[in-house]
N, C-alpha and C positions, 0 to 999 in steps of 0.2 A: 478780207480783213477780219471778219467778225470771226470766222473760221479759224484764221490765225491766232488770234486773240485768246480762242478757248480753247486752243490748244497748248497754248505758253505754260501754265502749270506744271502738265501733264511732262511735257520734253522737259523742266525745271528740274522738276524729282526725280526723272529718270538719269538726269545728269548727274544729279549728286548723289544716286546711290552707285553710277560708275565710277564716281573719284573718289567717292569713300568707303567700295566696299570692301571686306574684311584685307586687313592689309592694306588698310588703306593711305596709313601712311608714305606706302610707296606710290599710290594714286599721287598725292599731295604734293611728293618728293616731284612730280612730274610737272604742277602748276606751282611754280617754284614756291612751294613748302609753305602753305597756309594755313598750319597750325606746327605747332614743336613744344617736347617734353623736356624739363629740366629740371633733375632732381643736386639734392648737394653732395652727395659722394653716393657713385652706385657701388663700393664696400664699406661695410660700417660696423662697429664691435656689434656684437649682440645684444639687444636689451636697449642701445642707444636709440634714440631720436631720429629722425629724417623729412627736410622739408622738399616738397617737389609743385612746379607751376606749372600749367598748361595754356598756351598762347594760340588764339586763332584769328587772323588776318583775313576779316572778312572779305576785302578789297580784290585777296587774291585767288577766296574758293570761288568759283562763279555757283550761283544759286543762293550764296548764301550776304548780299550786297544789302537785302532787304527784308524785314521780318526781325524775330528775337530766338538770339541762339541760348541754348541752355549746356553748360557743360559740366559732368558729372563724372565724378571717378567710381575705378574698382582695384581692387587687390587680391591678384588674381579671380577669384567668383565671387569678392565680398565688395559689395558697394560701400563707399568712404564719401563721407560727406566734406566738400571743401567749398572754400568763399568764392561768389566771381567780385568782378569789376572790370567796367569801361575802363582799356587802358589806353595812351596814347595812340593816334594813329589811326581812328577806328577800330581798335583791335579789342577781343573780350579775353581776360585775365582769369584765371582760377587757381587760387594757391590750397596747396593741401599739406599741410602739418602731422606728422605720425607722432606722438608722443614718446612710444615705447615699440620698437621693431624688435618681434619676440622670432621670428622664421630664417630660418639659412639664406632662403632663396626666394624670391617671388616676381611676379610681374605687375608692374601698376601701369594703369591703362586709362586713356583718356578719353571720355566720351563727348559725341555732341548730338544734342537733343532739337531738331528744328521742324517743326508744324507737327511733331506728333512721330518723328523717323527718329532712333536712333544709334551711330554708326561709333566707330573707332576710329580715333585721326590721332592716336600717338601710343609708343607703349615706353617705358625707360625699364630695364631689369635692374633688379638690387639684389645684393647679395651682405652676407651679416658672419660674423665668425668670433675670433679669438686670435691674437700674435700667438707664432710657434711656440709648442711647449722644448722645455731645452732637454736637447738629448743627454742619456746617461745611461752608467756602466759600458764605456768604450773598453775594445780590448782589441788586440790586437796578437798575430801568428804569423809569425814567416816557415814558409813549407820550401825544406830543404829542396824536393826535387824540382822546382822549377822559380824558386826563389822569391814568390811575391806573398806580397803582405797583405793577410788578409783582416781586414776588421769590421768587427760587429757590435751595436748596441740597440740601445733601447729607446725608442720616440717617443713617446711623451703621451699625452691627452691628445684629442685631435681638436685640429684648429676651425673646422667647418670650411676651410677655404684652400685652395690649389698652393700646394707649399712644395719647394725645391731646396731638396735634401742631397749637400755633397759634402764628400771625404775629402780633409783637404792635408795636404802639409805643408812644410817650410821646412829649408838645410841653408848651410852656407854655402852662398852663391862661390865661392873659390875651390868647393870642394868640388863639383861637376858640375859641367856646364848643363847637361841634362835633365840635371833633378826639379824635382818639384819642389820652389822652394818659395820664402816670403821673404820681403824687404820690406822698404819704408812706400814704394813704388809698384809692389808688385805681387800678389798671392796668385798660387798655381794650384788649381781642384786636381787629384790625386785621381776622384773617380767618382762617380753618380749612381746611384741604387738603381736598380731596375725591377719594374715591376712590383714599387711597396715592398721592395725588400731589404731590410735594414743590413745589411751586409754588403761590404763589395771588396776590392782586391785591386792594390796600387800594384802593375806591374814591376818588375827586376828594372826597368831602365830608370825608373822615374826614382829608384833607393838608393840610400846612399849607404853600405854597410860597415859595419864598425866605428860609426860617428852617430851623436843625438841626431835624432829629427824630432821636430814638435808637430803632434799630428791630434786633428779636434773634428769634428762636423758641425757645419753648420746648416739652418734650415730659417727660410727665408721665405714671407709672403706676403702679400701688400698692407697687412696693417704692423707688421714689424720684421724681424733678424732674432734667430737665439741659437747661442754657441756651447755645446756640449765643453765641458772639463778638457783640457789639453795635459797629451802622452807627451814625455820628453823621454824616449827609447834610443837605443842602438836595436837594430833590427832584427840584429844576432843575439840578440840577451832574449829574442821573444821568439826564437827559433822552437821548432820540436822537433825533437830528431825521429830516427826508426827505431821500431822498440829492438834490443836483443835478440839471441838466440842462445836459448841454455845448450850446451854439448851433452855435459856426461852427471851423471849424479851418483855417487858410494860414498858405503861406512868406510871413514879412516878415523883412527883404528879400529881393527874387528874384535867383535862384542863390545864395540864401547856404544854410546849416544850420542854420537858426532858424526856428520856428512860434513865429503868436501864435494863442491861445485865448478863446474867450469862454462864458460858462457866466452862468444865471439859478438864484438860488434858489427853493424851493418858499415857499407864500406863508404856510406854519405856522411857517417860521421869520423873514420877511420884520422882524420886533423885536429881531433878539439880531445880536450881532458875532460872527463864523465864524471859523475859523479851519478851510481849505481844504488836500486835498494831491491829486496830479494823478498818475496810474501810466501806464505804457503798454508796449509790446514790440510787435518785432517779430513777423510771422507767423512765423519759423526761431528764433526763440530761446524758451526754456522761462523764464526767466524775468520778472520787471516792474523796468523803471526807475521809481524812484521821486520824485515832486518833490514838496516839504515846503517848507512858513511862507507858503502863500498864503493871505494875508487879503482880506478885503473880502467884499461881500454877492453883488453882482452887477456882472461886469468882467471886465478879460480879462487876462491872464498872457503873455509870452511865454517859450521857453526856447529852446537849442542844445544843437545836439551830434549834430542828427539825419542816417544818410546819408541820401546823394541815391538816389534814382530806388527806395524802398524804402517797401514800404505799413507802418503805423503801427496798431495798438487802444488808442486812449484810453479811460481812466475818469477819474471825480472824485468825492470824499468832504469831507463837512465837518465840524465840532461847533463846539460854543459857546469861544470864546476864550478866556472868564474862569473856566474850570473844566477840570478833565481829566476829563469824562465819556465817556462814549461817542459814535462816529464813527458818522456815518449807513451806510448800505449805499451801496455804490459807486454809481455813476450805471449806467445803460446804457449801454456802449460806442457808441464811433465811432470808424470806420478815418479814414484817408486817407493817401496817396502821395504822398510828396514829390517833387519834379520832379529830372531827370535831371544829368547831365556826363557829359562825354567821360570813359573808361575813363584810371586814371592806374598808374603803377608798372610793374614788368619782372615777364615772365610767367616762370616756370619752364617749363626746356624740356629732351628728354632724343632723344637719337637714333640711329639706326644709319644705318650707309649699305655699300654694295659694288658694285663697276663691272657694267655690263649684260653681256649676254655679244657685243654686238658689240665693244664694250670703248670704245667713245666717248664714253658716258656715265655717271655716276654715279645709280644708286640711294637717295633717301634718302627714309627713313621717318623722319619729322620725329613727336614728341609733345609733348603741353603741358600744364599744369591751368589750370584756371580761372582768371580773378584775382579774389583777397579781395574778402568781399565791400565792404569799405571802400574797394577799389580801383577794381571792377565800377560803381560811380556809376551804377546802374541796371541793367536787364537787359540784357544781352548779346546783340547780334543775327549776331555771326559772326566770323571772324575771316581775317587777310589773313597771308600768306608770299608775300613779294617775294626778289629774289638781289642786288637793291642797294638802300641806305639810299631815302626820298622827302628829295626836294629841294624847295627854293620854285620852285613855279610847273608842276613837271614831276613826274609821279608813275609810278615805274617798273614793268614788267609784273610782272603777278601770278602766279605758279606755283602757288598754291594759292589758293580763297575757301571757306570751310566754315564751317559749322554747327560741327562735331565738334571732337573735340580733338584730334587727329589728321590726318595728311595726307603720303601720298604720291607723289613727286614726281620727274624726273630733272633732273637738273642736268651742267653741263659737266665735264669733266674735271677736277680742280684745284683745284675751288670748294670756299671753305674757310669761306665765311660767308654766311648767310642771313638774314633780318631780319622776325620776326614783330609784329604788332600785332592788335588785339581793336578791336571799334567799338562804340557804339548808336545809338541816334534822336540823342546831343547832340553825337557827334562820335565820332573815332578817338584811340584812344592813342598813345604813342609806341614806335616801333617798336624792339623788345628784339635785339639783336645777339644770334646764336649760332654759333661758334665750331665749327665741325666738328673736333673733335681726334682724334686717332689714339688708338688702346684699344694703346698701349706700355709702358705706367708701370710702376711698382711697386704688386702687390697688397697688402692687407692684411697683416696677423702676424696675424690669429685672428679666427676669428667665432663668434658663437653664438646663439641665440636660447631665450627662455623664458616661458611665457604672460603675459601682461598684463592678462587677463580673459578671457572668455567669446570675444570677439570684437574682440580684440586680440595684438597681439604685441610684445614689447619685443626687440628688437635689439641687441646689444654686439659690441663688436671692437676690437679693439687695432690703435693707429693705427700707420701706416708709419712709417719713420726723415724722409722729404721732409716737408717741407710742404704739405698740404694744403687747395684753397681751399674747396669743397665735397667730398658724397656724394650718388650717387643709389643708391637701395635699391629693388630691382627683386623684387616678388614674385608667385607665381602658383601656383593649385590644383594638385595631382599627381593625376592620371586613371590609367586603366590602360588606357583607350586613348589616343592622342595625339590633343591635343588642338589647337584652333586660335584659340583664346580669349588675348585678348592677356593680358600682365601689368600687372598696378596696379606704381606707381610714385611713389616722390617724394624730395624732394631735402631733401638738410638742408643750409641753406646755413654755417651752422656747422664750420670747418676745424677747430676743436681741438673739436668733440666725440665721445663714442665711446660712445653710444647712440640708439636713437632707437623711438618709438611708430606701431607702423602698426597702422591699424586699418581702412582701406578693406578692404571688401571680404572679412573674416575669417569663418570659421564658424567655433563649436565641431566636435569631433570629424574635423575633414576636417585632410587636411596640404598643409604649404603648400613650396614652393620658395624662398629667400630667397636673392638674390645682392646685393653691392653691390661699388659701385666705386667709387671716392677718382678727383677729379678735383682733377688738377694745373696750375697754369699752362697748359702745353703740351702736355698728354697727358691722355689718361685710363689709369687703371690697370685690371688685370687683375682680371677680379673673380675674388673667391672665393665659395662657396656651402655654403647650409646648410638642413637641413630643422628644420619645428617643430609642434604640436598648439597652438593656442589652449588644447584643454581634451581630455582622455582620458577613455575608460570603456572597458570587453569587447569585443569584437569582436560584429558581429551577427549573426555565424554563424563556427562553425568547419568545417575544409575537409573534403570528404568524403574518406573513404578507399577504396584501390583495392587490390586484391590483384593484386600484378609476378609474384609466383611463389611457389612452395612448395614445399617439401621435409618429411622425415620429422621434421624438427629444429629447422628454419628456414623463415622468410615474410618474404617483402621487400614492404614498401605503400608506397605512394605516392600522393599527395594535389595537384591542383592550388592554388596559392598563394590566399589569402582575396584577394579582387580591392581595392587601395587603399580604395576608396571605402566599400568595409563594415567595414575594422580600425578604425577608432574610435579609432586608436593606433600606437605603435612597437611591433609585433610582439617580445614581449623573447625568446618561446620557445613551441614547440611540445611538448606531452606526451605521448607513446603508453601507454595503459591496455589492459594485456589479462589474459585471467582466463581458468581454464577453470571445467570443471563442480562440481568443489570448492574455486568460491571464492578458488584462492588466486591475486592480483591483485598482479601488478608494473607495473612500469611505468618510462619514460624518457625524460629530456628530450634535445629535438633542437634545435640551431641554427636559427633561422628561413630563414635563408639555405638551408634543405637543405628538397626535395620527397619526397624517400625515406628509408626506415627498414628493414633489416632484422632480427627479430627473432629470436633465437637459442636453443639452450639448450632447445627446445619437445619435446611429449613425443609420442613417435610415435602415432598413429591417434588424436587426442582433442580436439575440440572446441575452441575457444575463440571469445572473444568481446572484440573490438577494439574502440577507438574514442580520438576523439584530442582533446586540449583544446589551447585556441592563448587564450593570455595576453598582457594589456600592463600597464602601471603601475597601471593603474584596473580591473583584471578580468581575471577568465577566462570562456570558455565553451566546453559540449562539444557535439562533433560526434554524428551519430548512428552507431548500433553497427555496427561487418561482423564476422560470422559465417564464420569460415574452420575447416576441418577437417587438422590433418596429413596426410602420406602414412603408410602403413608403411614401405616401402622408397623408397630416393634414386634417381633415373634412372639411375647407373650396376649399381647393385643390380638396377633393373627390366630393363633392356638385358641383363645380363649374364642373368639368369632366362632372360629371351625364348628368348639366344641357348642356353641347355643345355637348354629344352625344346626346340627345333628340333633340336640334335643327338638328343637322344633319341627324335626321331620321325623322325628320317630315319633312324637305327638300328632304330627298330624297324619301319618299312618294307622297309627292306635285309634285316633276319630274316625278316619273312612273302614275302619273295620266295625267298629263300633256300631255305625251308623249303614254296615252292610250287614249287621247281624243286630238286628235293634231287638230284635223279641227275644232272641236267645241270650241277650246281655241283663235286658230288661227284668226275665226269668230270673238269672244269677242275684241282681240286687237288688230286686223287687219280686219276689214268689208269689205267684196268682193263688189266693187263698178262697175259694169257693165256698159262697155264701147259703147254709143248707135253705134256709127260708125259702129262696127262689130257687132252690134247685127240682129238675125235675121228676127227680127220684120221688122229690116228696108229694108228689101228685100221683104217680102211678100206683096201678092196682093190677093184681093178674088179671088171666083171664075168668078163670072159674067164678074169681068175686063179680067180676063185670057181668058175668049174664045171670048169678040170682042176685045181686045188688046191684038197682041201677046209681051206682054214684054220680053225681056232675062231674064232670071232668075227667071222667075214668078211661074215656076212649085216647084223652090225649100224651102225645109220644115223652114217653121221658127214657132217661137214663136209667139201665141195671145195673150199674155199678156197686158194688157195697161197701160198706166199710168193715173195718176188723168187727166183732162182735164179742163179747164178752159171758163168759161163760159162768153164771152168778151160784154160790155156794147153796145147797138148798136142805133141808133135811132127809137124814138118812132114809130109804125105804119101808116100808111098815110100819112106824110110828107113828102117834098120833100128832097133827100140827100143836102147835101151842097155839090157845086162846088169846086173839087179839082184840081189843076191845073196835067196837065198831067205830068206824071214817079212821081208820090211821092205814097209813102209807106203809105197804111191804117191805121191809127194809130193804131185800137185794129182790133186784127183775126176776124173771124168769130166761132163763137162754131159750131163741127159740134157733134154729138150723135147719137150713132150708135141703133136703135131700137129691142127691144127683137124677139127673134124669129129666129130661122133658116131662111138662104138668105136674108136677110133685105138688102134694097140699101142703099145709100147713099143719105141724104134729109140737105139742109141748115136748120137750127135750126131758128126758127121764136121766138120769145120772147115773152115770156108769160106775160098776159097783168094780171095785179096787181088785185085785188078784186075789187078796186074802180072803174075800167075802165083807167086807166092809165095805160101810157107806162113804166113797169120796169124794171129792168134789171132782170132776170134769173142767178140767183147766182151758182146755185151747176142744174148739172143735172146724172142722172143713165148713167153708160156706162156695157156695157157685152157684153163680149168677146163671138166670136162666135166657135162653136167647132171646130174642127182643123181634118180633115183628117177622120169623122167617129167615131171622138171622143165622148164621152157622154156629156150632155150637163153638166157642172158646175150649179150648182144655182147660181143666180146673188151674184153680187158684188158691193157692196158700196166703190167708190173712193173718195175721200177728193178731197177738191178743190186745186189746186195747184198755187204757189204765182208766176212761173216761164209764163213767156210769148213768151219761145224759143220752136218753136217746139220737141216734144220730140224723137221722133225716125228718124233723116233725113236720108236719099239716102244714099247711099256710095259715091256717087255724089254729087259735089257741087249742094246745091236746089236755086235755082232760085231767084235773089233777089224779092225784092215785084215791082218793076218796072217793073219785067220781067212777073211777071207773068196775065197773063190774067184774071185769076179767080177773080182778085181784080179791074181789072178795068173794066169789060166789063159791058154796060148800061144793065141795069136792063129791062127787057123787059115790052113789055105794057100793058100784062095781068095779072101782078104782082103789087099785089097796095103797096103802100108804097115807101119812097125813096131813099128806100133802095135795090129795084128790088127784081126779084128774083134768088136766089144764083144758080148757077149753076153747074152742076155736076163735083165734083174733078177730074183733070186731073191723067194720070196714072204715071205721075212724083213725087204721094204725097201718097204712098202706104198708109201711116197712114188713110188719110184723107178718103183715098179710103174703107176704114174697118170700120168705123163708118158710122152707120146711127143715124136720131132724131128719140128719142122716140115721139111718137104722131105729128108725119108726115101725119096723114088724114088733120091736117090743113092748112099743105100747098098742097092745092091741086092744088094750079097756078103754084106749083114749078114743073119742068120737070125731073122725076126718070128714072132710067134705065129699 
């Protein structure tokens, strides 16, 4: 028991997830249906309301006797909250209220919730829509070959819900027992769409022909009925027949502009009266001429109106005359070409002319158009320019025969009129006089032009003060190389008007040239000129940019012009865009008319980034970027550097030489000037004085260098000195000259007596130094006379005033002729003196040598 006991739960829950699992409403259906779902209409408009209750009998799920059941709704995967309650009977209650059912379709589903399981014990489907919308534009066709009526319209909105769409009619039940017909008792459906297709086809048995039927559709579905507009037809009024067949098509009469036609009916309509219409066009016109109220079965039509020498597409359509029903399908075309005529009317002509350069003849480039084609009377096989009118019987020479419309030609001096004509296969026109006038007039007061479409232009201008009998308006492409492509042209022969529509030869986006000129009686006027766009947009490329130069501050670019053919426009302006590396982006409009720009105000050493947008009325577009860099410094900045590092290297070149040559520079600005005091000159004694005078110092080394010596004025020879009072100073030295030759002594200098025999003075005499210690002998030395009268090398010792010294005053001894004695030998107190001897001392040989 106990066993049993803990097992009861276990077998509980497994029972009731058999009877209620998924589907388990049909579990439920089996333990006679202990729960059930009831909603208040499972179709319901859209947008409306819907209440629905779910009932569970716990009495009759087994499992569910004892315990608390929970029951919980969903719609389709949304849970909905609804009320319960104990209802009669043991049973638990849950109503669920929708407010607003916004879905086509859904499912609501009923749950129940017990110990913590739960299952699905009901579902109800709903559905949501709209009453049929009511059909229209019924129409209906009875097809001759097999008799049935077919009709087609148009359904409506859709209704979100299964709706049954049928073709219905009614007849008088006394006319056939077989027809489809209505009473007060009884409506018979004609026929059912198939496949959502709003069309269908009441057989031959079910019509009744040549009597009304009223025939309507209607469409039906569970939240209502709607009936399409009712046909009250005869069947035969809404018949189409088979289109025609045209037979034969010619000119009656010939050369005239009239065809007659003939045409056979098809043999399904071969019992009814037609009522026929006839179309056709040329092959160059887009439209169809129309001809209306031909009757008859089978026969022929003529009409006019047609040109000559011009092919023709015929159709023909019929329907029954006693009814406005439907027109059969056109026939099958057929051309034909009506026969020709001579070309009729005056051609427009427009010309230039300018003498050759032998100057005998005239130059003219004659142009022309076409002639209309109403005028053209067939096609055109060429055309003739003569210089005088044709006559009867005699036809004058030809200057021109061409194909073209165009033709140039020389003509005589003077010639002021020329005479064009056009021909075909029927003949020649007559020939159009043309007036060569002179271009002296008066031009225009104002022109202007503004698009007229895609591939058009409208023209205006204000007329001159003269009268005017025509205009020719002369237009042509702008290239950006020149071009050799003539200009389109045309004439408005219209003197008082002041506009006009050209459209040869126009694109969008390209520009055009427009001149025109007022033609006067007697002249033609001066044109004036004007440019235009059919149509604008962006340019298809803007111009590249070019760096002219740069500075620390400043950059000038320059860009080749967008070539005509790619501005798509009137150029209004040019933009320049530049930024550096933080972004901060200026920029500046330029005149179109200008290739250059320079940009100012920039920051020295930094980066930026250019580029240029080029605009017209209809757009802009930018060019690609150029990357340019500042300078630091502006060329005269750099030049100036250049130039004061150059000076400072040629200065400091000039200091390392300076400083590699410091004594020989030193020498140049500072001359080493040798001081005699300390010189060693002035210590040295020869030899001879050194070994009978021991002097101090006498052994030590000096220089024999000498100075210039000075060669002193003295009196003549053999007279007597003059009496000088005793201690006065000699006025001039004594020269002494020291003689060539190793050991030479020291000898007074005697004065060399002149050529004449006169006493003169001995101006310059030779001195040479004698060698020094063993030394080699130098070659003599020529010393300049010296203007100094100071001894040159003195003592270290105060030298002796001339008072003191004896050498100047002691009397001349009396073997010495002259009175001037003879000199005697320098004391050891005059080292100098003591080193010079006279050259050519054999002449004093009264003087006493050492």
């Amino acid at each position: 028991m106990a066993r049993h006991g803990a097992g009861t739960p276990f077998l509980l829950r497994l029972s009731l997830l058999l009877l209620l699992r998924p589907g388990g409403e049909w579990g439920l259906s089996r333990t006679l249906g202990c729960a059930s779902v009831a909603v208040g209409s499972p179709i319901v408009p859209l947008g409306s309301a819907i209440t629905a209750s779910c009932t569970i009998w716990s009495e009759l799920c087994r499992g569910l006797e004892k315990g608390k059941v929970r029951i919980t709704w969903m719609l389709d995967n949304e849970p909905m909250a609804g009320s319960q309650r104990r209802g009669p009977g043991g049973t638990e209650v849950s109503n669920l209220t929708l407010p607003r059912f916004n879905r086509t379709q859904a499912k609501l589903w009923c749950w129940v919730e017990w110990n913590g399981t739960k299952q699905r014990v009901g579902m109800a489907e709903i559905r949501a829509g709209y009453p049929p919308a009511k059909p229209f534009n019924l129409s209906c066709v009875l097809n001759l070959s097999d008799y049935g009526l077919t009709c087609q319209w148009e359904q409506g909105a859709d209704s979100h819900l299964p709706t049954s769409v049928a073709l219905k009619c009614a007849g008088d039940l006394r006319a056939h027992s077989s027809c489809c017909c209505r009473s007060r008792a009884q409506v018979v459906t004609g026929c059912t769409p198939q496949s959502d297709r709003n069309r269908c086809t009441v057989p031959r048995r079910l019509l009744q022909l040549y009597r009304q039927m009223e025939i309507w559709v209607s469409a039906a579905n569970a939240l209502g009925t709607a009936e399409s507009e009712h046909l009250y037809i005869d069947p035969m009024d809404v018949a189409k027949l088979d289109p025609p067949a045209l037979q034969s098509i010619q000119s009656i009469p010939f050369q005239t502009n009239c065809v007659a036609l003939t045409w056979e009916m098809a043999r399904s309509n071969a019992h009814m009266e037609l009522q026929c219409e006839l179309r056709y066009r040329a092959s160059e016109d887009p439209a169809w001429a129309l001809v209306t109220d031909i009757v008859g079965q089978t026969g022929t039509t003529q009409y006019c109106g047609f040109l000559f020498g011009t092919q023709y597409h015929f159709q023909m359509r019929c329907r029954r005359s006693s009814a406005r029903g439907y027109w059969s399908e056109w026939s099958p075309g057929r051309n034909y070409t009506t026969h020709e005529k001579a070309p009729t009317g005056k051609l427009d002509a427009w010309w230039s002319t300018q003498p050759d350069r032998a100057g005998g003849q005239l130059e003219v480039q004659l142009r022309w158009k076409p002639p209309r084609r109403q005028e053209a009377n067939g096609r055109v096989l060429g055309y003739r320019v003569t210089l005088s009118p044709r006559r009867r019987g005699r036809d004058p020479p030809t200057v021109c025969n061409t194909t073209h419309t165009q033709c140039s030609f020389s003509a005589p001096v003077g010639t002021r009129r020329v005479y064009l004509s056009a021909y075909n296969t029927a003949g020649e026109s007559a020939a159009t006089e043309v007036v060569l006038l002179e271009t002296k007039g008066e031009p225009l007061a104002r022109l202007w032009a503004m698009p007229g479409g895609e591939h058009s232009l409208w023209v205006h201008w204000e007329a001159p003060p003269a009268p005017v009998a025509a205009y020719i308006l002369e237009w042509q492409r702008v290239f950006s190389e020149p071009s050799r492509c003539s200009a389109c042209w045309q004439m408005e022969r219209d003197g008082d008007a002041t506009s006009a529509l050209i459209q040869d030869g126009i694109e969008p986006f390209q520009r055009y040239n427009i001149s025109v000129y007022p033609l006067y009686k007697d002249a033609i006027g001066v044109p004036i000129h004007t440019t235009a766009y059919s149509k604008q947009k962006a340019p298809s490329y803007a111009p590249k940019l070019h760096l002219k130069s740069i500075s620390k501050s400043d950059a000038e670019l320059c860009w080749d012009p967008v070539p005509v053919e790619m501005q798509n426009g009137f150029i209004t302006s040019y933009t320049i865009f530049w930024a550096n590396s933080t972004a901060e982006v200026s920029s500046a409009a330029v005149n179109p008319s200008l290739s250059s720009f320079v940009i100012r105000e920039l920051k020295p050493s930094t980066l930026y980034k250019v580029h240029i947008m080029a605009s017209t009325a209809a757009g802009s577009t930018n060019g690609t970027s150029l990357t340019l860099v500042t300078m630091v410094l502006d060329d005269i900045e750099i030049q100036f550097l250049f130039l004061t590092l150059g000076l400072i290297f040629v200065l400091l070149i000039l200091l390392l030489i300076c400083f590699q040559k410091n004594g020989r520079v030193k020498q140049q600005f500072w001359p080493s000037v040798p001081d005699p005091a300390n010189s060693s000159l002035g210590k040295w004694v020869p030899v001879e004085l050194q070994q009978h005078l021991h002097v101090p110092g006498a052994r030590e080394p000096g220089l024999a260098t000498i100075s210039t010596v000075t060669v002193l004025e003295r009196a003549t020879w053999g007279k007597e000195p003059p009496t000088e009072p005793a201690g006065t100073f000699l006025a001039m030295p004594q020269p002494y000259v020291r003689q060539e030759g190793p050991s030479c002594g020291w000898v007074a200098a005697e004065p060399h007596r002149g050529p004449r025999g006169s006493g003169e003075t001995i101006q310059y005499a030779r001195v040479v130094g004698d060698g020094y210690k063993g030394q080699q002998h130098a070659p003599p030395r020529l010393y300049l006379r010296s203007s100094s009268s100071q001894p040159l090398l003195p003592d270290p010792s105060p030298s002796p005033k001339p008072y003191q010294n004896l050498w100047f005053h002691r009397a001349a001894p009396d073997s010495c002729p002259g009175d001037g004695g003879c000199p005697e030998e320098p004391p050891a107190t005059f080292p100098l003196l003591q080193g010079l001897r006279i050259s050519g001392a054999e002449e004093l040989h009264d003087c006493r040598t050492f």
